[in-house]
C-alpha positions in Angstrom: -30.4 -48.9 60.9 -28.1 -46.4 61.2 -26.3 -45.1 57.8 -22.7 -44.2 57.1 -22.0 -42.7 53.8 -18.1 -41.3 54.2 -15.8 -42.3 57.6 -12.6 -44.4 58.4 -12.1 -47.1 56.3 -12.0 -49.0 59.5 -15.6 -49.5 59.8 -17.4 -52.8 59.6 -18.7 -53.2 55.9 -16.2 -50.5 54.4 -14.8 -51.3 51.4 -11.7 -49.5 52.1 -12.6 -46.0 50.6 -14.2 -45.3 53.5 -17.2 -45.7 51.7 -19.9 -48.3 53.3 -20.6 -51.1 51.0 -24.1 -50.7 51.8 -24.6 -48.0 51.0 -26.9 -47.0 47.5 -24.7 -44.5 46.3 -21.4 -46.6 47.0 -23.0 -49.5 44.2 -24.5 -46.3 41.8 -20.6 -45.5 41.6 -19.2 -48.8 41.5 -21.7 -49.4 38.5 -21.0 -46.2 36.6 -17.2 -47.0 36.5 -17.5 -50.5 35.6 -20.1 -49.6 33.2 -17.3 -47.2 31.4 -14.3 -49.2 32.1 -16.1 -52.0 29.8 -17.0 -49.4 27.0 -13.6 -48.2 27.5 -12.4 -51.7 26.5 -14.7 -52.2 23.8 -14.1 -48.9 22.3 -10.4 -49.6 22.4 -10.7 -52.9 21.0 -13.1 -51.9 18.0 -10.1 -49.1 17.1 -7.6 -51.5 17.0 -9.5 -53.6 14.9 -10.2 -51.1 12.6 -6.7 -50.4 12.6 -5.8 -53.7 11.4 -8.2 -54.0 9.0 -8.0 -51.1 7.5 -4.3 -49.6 8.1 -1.9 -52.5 8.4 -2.5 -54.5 5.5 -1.9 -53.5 1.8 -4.6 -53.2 -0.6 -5.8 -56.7 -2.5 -5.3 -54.2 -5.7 -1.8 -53.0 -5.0 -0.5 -56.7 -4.3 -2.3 -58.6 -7.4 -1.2 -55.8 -10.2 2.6 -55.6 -9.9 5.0 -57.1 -12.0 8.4 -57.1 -11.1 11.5 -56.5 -13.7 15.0 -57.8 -13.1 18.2 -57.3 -15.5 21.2 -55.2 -16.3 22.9 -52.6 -18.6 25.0 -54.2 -20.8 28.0 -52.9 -23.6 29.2 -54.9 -26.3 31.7 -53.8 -27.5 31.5 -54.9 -31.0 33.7 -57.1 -33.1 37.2 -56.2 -31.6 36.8 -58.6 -28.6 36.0 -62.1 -28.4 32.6 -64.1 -29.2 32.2 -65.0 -25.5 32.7 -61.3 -24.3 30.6 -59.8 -27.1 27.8 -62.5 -26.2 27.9 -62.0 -22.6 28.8 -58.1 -23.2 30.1 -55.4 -19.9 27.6 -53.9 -17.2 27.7 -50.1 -17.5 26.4 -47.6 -15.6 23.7 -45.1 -17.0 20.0 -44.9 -16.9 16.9 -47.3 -17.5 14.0 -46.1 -18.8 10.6 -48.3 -18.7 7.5 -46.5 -20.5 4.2 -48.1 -20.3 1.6 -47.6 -23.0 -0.3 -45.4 -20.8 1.1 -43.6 -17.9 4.6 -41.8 -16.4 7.2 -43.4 -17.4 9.6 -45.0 -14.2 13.4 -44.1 -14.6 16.0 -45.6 -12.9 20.2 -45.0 -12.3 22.0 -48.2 -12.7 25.2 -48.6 -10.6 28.6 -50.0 -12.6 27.5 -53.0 -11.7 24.9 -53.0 -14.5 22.5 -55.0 -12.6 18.6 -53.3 -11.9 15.2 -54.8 -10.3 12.2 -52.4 -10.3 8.1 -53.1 -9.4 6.0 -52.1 -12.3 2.4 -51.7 -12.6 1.0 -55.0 -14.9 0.8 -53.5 -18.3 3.1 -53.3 -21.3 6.4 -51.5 -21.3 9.1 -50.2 -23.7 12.5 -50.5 -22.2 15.4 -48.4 -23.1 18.8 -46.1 -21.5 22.3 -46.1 -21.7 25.1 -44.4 -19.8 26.1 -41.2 -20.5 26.7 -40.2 -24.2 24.7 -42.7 -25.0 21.6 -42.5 -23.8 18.8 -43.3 -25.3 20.4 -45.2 -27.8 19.8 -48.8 -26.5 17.4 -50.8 -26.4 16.1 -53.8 -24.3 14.4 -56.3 -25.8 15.9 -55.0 -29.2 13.4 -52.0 -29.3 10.0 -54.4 -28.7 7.5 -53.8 -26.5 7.2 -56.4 -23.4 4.3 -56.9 -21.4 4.4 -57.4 -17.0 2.6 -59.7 -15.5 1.2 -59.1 -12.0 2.7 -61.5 -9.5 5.4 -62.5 -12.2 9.4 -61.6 -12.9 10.6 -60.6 -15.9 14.4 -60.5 -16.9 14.9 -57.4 -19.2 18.4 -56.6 -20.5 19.0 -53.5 -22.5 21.8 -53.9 -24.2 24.4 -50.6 -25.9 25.9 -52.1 -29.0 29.6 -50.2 -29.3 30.8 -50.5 -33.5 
């Protein structure tokens, strides 16, 4: 038998390379890559399942221990207006302030709108602000402490009472 290792791909029993198919070393490299292209693909596919395991989803921690707060800065402007006004009083611009019982504090700018939403860590929080001259005069929840629940919404309103 005679043996043909490289020539025109035109020879009976080439595969095209010019390599004949019966040849030993022809199957050693035919193994060799489809031996890596498969760890290839199983290497590739591990990473991206690590990837989504461990990069694309939020910790079970960071999702169950927030609380979120929703509300507004709020004016009343004392006895010279109406009962409905003073009750429902005017959104005002200025500052929010929550402090927890342990840990930074989270400030935040209200727009003249009034209106605020924040993400706290679950824990128990003093709210107060107030726009500018008279911050940190009032108070939400008239000066009590209020605690967050994880997975729950609060509605805080801190309210500026003008005499």
């Amino acid at each position: 038998m005679t043996e043909i290792t490289q020539g025109a791909s035109a020879v009976a029993g080439s595969n095209g390379e010019g390599w004949n198919v019966t040849d030993a070393s022809y199957w050693n490299d035919q193994m060799r890559t489809d031996f890596l292209r498969t760890m290839r693909r199983w290497t590739t596919s591990l990473a991206i399942v690590g990837l989504l395991v461990t990069g694309f989803t939020p910790s079970v921690e960071a999702a169950t221990s927030d609380g979120h707060v929703i509300g507004s800065l709020r004016m009343s402007p004392g006895t010279a207006v109406t009962v409905t006004v003073a009750r429902a009083g005017l959104p005002m611009s200025g500052r929010v302030v929550f402090k927890p019982e342990h840990g930074r504090e989270k400030v935040l700018r209200v727009g003249t709108s009034g209106q605020f939403n924040v993400t706290l860590r679950e824990g128990v929080y003093t709210a107060f602000g107030g726009g500018t001259g008279w911050f940190p005069n009032c108070r939400g929840n008239a000066g009590k402490s209020f605690r967050i629940v994880a997975g729950h919404t609060l509605k805080v309103v801190v309210w500026c009472v003008a005499l």
